[in-house]
VOZASE-873907 format. One record per residue (C-alpha): residue in three letters; y, z, x. Coordinates in steps of 0.2 Angstrom, whole numbers. Example, Ala and Ser with C-alpha at 12.3 -4.5 7.8 and 13.67 -1.06 7.14 Angstrom:
2
SEMAR    r      v      w      u
SEMAR  ALA    -22     39     62
SEMAR  SER     -5     36     68
This chain:
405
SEMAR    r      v      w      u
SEMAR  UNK    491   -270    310
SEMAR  UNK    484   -279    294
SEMAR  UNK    483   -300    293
SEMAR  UNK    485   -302    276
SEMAR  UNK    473   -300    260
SEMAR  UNK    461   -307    268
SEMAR  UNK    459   -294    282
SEMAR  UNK    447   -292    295
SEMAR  UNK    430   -291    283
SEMAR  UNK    436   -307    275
SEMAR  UNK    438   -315    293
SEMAR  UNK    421   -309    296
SEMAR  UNK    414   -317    280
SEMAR  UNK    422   -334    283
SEMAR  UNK    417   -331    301
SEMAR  UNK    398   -330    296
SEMAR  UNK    399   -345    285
SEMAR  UNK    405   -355    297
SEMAR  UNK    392   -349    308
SEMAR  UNK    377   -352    296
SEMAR  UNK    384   -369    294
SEMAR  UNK    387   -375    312
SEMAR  UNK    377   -364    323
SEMAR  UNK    384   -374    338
SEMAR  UNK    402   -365    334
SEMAR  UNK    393   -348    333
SEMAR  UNK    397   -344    353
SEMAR  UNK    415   -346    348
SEMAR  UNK    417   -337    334
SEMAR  UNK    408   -322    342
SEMAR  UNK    422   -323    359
SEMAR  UNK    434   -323    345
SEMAR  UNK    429   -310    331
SEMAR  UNK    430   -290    332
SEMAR  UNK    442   -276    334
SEMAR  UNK    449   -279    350
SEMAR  UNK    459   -263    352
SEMAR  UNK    444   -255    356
SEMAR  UNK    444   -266    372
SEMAR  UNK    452   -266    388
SEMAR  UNK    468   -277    387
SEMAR  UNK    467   -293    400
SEMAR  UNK    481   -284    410
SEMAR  UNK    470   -270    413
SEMAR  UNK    452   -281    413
SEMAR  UNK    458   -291    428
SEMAR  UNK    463   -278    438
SEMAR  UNK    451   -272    451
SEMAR  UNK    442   -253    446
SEMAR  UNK    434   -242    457
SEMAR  UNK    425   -227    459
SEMAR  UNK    417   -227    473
SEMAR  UNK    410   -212    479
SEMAR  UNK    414   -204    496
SEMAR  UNK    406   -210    510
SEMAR  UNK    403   -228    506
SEMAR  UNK    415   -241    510
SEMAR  UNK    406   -256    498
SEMAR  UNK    405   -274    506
SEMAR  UNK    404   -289    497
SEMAR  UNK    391   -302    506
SEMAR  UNK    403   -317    501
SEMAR  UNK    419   -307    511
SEMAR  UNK    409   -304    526
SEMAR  UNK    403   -321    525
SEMAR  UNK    420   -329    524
SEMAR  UNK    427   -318    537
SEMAR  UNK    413   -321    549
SEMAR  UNK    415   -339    547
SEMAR  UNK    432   -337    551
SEMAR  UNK    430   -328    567
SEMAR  UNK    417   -342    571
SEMAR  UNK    429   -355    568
SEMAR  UNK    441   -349    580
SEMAR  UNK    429   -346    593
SEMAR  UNK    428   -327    592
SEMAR  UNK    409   -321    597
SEMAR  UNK    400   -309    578
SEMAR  UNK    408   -292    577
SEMAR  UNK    394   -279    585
SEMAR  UNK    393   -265    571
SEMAR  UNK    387   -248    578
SEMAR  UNK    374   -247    561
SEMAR  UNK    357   -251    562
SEMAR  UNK    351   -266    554
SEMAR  UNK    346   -266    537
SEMAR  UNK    331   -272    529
SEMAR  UNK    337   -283    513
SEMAR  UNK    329   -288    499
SEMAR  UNK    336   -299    483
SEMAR  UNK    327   -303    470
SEMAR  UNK    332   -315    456
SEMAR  UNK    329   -316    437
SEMAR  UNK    318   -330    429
SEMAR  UNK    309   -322    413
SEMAR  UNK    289   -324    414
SEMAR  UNK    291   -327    432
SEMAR  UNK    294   -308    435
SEMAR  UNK    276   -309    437
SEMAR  UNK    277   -320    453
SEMAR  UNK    289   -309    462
SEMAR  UNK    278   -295    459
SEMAR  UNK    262   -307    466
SEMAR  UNK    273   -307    480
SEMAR  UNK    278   -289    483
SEMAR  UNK    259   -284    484
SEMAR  UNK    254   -297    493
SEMAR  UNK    266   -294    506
SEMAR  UNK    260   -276    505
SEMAR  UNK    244   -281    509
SEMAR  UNK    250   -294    524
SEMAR  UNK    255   -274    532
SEMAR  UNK    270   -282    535
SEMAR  UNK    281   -276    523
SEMAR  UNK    294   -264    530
SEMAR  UNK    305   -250    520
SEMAR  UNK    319   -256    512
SEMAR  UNK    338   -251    515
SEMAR  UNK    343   -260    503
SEMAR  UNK    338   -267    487
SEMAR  UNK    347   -279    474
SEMAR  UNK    340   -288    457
SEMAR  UNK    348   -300    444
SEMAR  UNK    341   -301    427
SEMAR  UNK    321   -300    427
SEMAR  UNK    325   -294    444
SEMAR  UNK    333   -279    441
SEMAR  UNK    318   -269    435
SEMAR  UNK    308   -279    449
SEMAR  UNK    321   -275    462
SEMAR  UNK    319   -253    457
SEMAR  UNK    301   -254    459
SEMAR  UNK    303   -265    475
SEMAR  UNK    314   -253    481
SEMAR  UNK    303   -240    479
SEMAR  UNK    290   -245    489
SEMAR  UNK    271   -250    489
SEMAR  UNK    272   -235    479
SEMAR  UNK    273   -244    464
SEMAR  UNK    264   -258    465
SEMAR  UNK    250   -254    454
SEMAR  UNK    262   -252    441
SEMAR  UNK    273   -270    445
SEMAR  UNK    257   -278    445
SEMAR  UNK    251   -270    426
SEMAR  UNK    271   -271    417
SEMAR  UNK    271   -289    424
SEMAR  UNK    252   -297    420
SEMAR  UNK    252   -289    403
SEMAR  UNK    271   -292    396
SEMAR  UNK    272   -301    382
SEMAR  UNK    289   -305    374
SEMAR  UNK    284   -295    358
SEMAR  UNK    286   -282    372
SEMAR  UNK    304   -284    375
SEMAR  UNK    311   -292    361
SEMAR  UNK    308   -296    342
SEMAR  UNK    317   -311    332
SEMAR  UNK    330   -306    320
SEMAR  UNK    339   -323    317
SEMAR  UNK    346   -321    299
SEMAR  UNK    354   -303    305
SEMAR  UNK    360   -312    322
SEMAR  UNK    369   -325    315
SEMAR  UNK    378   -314    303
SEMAR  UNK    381   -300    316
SEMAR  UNK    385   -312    330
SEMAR  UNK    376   -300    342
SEMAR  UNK    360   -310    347
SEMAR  UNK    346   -320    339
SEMAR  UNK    332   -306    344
SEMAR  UNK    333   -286    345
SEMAR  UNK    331   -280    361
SEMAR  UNK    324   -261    356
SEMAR  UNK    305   -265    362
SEMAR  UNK    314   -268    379
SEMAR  UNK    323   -252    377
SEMAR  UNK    307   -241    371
SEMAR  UNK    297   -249    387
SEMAR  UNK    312   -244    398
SEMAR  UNK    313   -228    391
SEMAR  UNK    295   -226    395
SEMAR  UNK    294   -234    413
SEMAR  UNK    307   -227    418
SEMAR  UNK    301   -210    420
SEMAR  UNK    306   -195    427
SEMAR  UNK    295   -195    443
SEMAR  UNK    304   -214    445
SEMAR  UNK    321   -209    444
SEMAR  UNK    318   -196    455
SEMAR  UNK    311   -206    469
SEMAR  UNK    326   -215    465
SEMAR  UNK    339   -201    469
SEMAR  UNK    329   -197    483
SEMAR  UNK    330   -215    490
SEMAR  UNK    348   -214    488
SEMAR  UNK    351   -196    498
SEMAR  UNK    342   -204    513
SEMAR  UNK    355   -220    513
SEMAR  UNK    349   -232    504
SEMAR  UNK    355   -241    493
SEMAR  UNK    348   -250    475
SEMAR  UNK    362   -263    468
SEMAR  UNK    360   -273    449
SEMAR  UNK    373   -285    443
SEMAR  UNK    377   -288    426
SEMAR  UNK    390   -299    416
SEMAR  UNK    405   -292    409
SEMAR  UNK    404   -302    391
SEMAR  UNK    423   -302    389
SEMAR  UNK    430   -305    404
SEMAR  UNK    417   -317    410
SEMAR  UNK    414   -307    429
SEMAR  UNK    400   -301    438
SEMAR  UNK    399   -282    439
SEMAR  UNK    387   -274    452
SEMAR  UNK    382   -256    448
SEMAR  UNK    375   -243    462
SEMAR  UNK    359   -237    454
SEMAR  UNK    354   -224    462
SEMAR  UNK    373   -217    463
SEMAR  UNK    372   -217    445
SEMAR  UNK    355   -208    446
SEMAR  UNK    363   -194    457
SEMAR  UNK    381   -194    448
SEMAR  UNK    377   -175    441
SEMAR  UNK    381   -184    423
SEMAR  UNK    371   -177    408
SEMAR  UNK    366   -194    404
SEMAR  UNK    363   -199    422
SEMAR  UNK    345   -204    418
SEMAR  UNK    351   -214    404
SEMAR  UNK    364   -224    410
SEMAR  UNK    353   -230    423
SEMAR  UNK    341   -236    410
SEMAR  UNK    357   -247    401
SEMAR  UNK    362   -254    415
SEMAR  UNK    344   -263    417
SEMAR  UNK    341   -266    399
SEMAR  UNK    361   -274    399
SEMAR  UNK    355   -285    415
SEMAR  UNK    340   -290    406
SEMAR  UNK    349   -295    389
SEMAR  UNK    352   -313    387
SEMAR  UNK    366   -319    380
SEMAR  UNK    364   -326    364
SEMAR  UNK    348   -321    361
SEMAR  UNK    348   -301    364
SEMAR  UNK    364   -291    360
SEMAR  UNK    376   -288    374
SEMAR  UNK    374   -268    378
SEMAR  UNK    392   -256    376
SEMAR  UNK    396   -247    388
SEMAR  UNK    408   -234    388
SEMAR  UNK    424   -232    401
SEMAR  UNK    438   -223    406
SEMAR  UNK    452   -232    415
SEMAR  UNK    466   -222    421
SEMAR  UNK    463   -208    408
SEMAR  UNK    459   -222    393
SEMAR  UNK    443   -226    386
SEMAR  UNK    439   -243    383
SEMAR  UNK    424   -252    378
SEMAR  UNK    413   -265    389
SEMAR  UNK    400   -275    384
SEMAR  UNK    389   -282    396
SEMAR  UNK    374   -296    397
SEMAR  UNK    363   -304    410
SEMAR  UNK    374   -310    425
SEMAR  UNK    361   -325    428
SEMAR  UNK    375   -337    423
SEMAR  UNK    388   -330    438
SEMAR  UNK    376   -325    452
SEMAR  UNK    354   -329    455
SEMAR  UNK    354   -320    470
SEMAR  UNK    368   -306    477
SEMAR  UNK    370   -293    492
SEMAR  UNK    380   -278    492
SEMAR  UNK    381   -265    505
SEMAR  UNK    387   -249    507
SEMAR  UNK    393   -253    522
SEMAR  UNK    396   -270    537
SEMAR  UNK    380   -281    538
SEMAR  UNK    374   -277    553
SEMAR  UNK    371   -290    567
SEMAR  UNK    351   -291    569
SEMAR  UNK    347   -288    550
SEMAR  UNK    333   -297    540
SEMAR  UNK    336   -303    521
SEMAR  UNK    321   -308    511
SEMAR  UNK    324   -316    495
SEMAR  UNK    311   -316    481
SEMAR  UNK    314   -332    468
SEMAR  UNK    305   -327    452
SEMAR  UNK    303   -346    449
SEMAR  UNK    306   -363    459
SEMAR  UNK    321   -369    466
SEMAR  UNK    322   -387    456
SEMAR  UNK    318   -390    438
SEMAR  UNK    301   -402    435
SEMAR  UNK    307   -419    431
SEMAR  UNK    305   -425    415
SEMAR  UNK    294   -436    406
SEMAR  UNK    306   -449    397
SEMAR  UNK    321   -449    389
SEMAR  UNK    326   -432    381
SEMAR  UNK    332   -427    365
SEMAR  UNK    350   -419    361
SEMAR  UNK    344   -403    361
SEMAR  UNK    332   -405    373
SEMAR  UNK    349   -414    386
SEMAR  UNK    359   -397    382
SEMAR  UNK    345   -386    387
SEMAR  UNK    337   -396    401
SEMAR  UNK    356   -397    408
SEMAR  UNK    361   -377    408
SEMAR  UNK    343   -373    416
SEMAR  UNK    347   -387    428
SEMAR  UNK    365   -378    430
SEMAR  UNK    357   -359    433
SEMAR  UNK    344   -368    447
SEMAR  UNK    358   -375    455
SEMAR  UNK    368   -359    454
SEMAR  UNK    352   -352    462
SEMAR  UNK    352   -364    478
SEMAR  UNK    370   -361    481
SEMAR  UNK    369   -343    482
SEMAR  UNK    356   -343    494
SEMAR  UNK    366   -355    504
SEMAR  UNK    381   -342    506
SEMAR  UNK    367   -328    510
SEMAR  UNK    362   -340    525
SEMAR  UNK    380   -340    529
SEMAR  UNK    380   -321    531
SEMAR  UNK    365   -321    541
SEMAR  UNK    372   -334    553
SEMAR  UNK    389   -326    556
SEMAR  UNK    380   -308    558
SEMAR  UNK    365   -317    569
SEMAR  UNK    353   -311    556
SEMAR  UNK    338   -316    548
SEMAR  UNK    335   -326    534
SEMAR  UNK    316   -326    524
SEMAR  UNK    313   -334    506
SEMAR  UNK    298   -336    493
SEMAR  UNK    300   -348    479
SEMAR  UNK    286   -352    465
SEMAR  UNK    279   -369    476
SEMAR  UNK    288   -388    466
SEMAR  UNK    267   -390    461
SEMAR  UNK    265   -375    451
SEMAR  UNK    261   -382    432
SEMAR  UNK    268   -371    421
SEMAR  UNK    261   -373    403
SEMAR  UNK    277   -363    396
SEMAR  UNK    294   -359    394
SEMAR  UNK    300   -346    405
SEMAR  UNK    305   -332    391
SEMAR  UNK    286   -336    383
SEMAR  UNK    275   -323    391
SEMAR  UNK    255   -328    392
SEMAR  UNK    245   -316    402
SEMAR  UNK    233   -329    409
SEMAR  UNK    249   -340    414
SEMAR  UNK    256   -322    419
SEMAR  UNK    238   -320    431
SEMAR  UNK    241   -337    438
SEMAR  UNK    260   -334    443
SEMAR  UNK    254   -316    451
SEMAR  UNK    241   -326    461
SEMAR  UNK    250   -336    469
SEMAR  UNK    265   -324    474
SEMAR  UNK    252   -314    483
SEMAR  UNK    243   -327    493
SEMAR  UNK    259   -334    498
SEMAR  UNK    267   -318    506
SEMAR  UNK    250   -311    510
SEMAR  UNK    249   -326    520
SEMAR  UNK    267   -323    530
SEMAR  UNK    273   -340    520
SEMAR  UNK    291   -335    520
SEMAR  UNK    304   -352    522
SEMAR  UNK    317   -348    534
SEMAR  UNK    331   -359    529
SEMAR  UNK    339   -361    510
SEMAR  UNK    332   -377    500
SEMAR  UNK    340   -393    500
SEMAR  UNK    344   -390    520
SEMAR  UNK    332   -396    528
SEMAR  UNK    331   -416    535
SEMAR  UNK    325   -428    522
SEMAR  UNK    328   -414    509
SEMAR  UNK    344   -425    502
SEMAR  UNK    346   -441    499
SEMAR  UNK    359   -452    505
SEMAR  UNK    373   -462    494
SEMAR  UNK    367   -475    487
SEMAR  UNK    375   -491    491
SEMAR  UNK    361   -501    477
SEMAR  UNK    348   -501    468
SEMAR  UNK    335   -507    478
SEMAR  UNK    325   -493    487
SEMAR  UNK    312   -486    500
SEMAR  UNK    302   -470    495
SEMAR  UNK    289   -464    508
């Protein structure tokens, strides 16, 4: 259906104009611009799509939570399932700060106290972290060399003159690809369907750019599917959790809904979720959940009175850490309704970081992996969320006169 002369290329022109000029506007105009037909209309995109294969019955951690709680509350005792418990791990994004997760990861191999996991789940940064995690001590030499030898040459390239008149991102995100192509090998992936025959399970979530929700893919489902590209998509998927929005592209993905093929585009879920759990099945009472922050759970205070750019910045990173403590509030939730156990690492509040976190420096890189390891070499997992604990929050404030210990 045509608009008039001007027509869609016209739109587009006017569109990067305006985009040039007010760069602030740019967010907008890209939610607003290209052929939407190729799309899924909202009356198909809200609806709830499935595919799950046979044998799984896929819980959400946020629905067991709130059904346990609602047991609880009218005085009912935790549902005894007849599974075993599961050994849980999440992992969350945080850029550079991979390299602290993966600190971690071999030094919790080397407390011996590391168990196999059942279950494995990873958020931006996290989702590459999470696979090899899930893999096992296996592949910790090569956690240990991706993440202390990164730099973000490797994953991405500035293109901001193409990006602002595409719309798609500021930086190109094929050195990421090529290094997934390449990590991602065969002897991987095959590990990875093998993981997933025995039962376990290996969950990434991405963002669906359109409709602004969180979609959780089963990895190794993919890795078994039997599909031609099987190897492939399971590569997209970790390069679309790892694609920033804004400053990568967002990756397509193609669908097929009720016999019609649409287009989705999908980015980094670290705006909707820092931390998840899925399952193929109930959350066993008696199970252990380990969650592995790739970063700490507060932003450092500032030094004086920030700039406009520096307030907009400072207040979405604020925003994503918050997102972060809440998230691991409602996985304490779960634990507590199944009577299961709750572990967690975070970057220590002392920590001086020297850069930002999409600014990779090996010797910073060096300094983050050190301190992962000693910490879970040395058992030093917290057991309740942040912000939880006595003296943790402050009180109201009924003035302005105050006591600090």
């Amino acid at each position: 259906m045509r608009t008039g002369r001007i027509g869609r290329r016209g739109a587009a022109r006017v569109a990067q104009v305006l985009a040039l000029a007010v760069p602030l506007a740019l967010a907008v105009l890209v939610g607003c611009a290209g052929p939407r037909d190729k799309y899924a209309p909202s009356e198909v995109a809200i609806k709830v799509w499935a595919n799950t294969p046979a044998g799984d019955e896929y819980h959400d951690a946020d629905s067991d939570a709130v059904s346990g709680l609602a047991r609880a509350m009218q005085g009912d005792a935790p549902t005894r399932a007849a599974d075993k418990p599961l050994k849980v791990l999440c992992v969350s994004g945080g850029g550079k700060y991979a390299a602290f997760t993966a600190g971690a990861l071999c030094g919790w191999t080397a407390s011996g106290e590391r168990p196999p996991l059942d279950v494995a789940t990873g958020v931006s940064s996290g989702a590459p972290t999470a696979l090899l995690a899930f893999l096992g001590p296996k592949y910790d030499d090569c956690l240990a060399d991706l993440f202390l030898s990164l730099k973000r040459t490797d994953l991405f390239v500035w293109r901001p003159v193409t990006g602002l008149l595409t719309g798609n991102g500021l930086m190109s995100s094929r050195p990421l690809q090529k290094l997934l192509d390449t990590k991602l090998d065969a002897a991987i992936l095959a590990d990875l369907r093998a993981a997933h025959r025995a039962g376990r399970r290996l969950f990434v979530a991405t963002a669906n750019v359109l409709t602004h929700k969180l979609v959780v893919w089963d990895v190794g489902a993919m890795a078994c599917s039997g599909r031609p590209d099987a190897d492939a998509l399971v590569r997209k998927v970790i390069l679309a959790a790892c694609s920033i929005p804004g400053i990568a592209p967002p990756v397509e993905f193609d669908v097929t809904v009720n016999g019609v093929r649409y287009v989705e585009l999908h980015a980094d879920a670290g705006n909707l979720t820092q931390v998840f759990v899925r399952t193929a099945g109930p959350f066993p009472p008696g199970s252990t959940l380990w969650v592995l922050s790739a970063g700490k759970t507060h932003p450092n205070c500032g030094t004086g009175k920030p700039r406009i750019l520096e307030s907009m910045v400072m207040a979405v990173s604020a925003t994503l850490y918050a997102l972060f403590r809440a998230d691991t509030v409602k996985l304490y939730a779960l634990c507590g309704v199944t009577r299961s156990r709750f572990r967690m690492i975070a970057l220590p509040k002392d920590f001086a970081g020297t850069t930002s976190s999409m600014v990779f420096d090996p010797a910073e890189s060096q300094r983050l992996y050190a301190v992962g390891y000693q910490l879970a070499a040395g058992g030093s997992w917290d057991v309740v969320p942040p912000d939880t604990t006595p003296g943790e929050v402050p009180p109201p404030r009924t003035g302005t006169a105050f006591n600090a210990p």
